[in-house]
N, C-alpha and C positions, 0 to 999 in steps of 0.2 A: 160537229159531232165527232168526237171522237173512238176509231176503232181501235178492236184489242188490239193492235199490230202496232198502231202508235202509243198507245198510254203507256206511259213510264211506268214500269213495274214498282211498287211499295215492295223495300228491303225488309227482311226481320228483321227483329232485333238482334238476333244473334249476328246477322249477315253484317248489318249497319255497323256491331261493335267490331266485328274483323276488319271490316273495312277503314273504319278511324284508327285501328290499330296496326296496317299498313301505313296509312299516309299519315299519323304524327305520333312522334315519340313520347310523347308524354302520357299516351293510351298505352302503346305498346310496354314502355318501360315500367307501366302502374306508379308514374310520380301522382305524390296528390295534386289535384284540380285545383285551379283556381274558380275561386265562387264567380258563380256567373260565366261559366266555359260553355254553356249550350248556346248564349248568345256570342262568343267567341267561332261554334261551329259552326253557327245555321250563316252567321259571316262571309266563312269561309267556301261554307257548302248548300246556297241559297236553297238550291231545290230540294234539299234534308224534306222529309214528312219529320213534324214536330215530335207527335205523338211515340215513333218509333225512335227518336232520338231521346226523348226523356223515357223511355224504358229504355236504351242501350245503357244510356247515364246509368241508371239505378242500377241495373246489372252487374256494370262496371266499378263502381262506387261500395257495391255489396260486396264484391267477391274477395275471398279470402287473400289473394293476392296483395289484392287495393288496400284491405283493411290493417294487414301486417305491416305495409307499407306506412301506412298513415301514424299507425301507433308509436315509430317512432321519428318521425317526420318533422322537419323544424319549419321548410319553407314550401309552398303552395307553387302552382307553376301555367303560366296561361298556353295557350294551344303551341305557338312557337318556344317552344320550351324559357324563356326569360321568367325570371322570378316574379312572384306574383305579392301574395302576402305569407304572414306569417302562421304556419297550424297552431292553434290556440291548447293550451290542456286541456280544455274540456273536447275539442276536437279529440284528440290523443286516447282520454279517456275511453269518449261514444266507441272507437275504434276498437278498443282493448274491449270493451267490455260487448260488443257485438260481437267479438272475435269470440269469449269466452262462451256466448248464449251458442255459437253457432257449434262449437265442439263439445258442448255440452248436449245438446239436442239431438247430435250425430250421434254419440256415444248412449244414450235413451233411446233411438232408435234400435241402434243396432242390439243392447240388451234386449230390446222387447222383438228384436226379431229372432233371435239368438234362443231367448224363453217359448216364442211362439213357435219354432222348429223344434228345440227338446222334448213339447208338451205334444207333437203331433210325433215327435218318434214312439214317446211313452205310450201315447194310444195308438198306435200301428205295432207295438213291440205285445200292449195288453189283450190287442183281439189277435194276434197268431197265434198266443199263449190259450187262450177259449177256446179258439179252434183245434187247437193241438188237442184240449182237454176232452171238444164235443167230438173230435175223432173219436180216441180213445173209451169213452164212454159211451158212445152212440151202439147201437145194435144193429149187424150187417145184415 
């Protein structure tokens, strides 16, 4: 049986992507992955929890960083930085055009955050205006 004092702590994801992005360059420097790099890691780093390593991937793989990187990327690269294969255009592509969805969605956000703060100035600016007026008209 084991106690809390022994059980290996489970990394987050976050933790786990720092961590690969210490010990190899190819995280750290955001080159694109060679397919099939999680079975290159869990290799390297038996005791990996799977689960948390394929969410670090994705993380990594999503971030803007990676995705710039990739869009114009010719060659793939496995966990010891040696070449792997080659990024394909349609690779290149998914890349450019995740890139575009994700700046696109940012900048949708931030208008409707942008509309959602003008329209709460409008009605904080229109009830001091009432008040002013129910002052004014009210009977002391």
């Amino acid at each position: 049986m084991t106690t809390p004092e022994t059980k290996p702590a489970t990394p987050t994801t976050f933790g786990l992507l720092k961590e690969l992005q210490k010990q190899f360059a190819v995280f750290r420097d955001c080159q694109p992955l060679a397919i099939g790099i999680d079975k290159q890691v869990i290799a390297a780093l038996p005791e990996i929890n799977r689960r948390v390593l394929r969410s670090a991937l994705s993380m990594h793989t999503r971030s803007v960083r990676y995705l710039k990187a990739m869009q114009t990327a010719s060659e793939r690269y496995n966990l010891d930085g040696s070449k792997a294969d080659a990024v394909t255009d349609e690779q290149r592509e998914f890349a450019a055009t995740s890139l575009h969805e994700h700046f696109k969605k940012a900048a949708d956000e931030r208008r409707a955050k942008q509309a959602a703060e003008a329209a709460a100035e409008a009605d904080r600016k229109r009830a001091e205006k009432l008040n002013q007026l129910a002052q004014k008209f009210s009977r002391h």
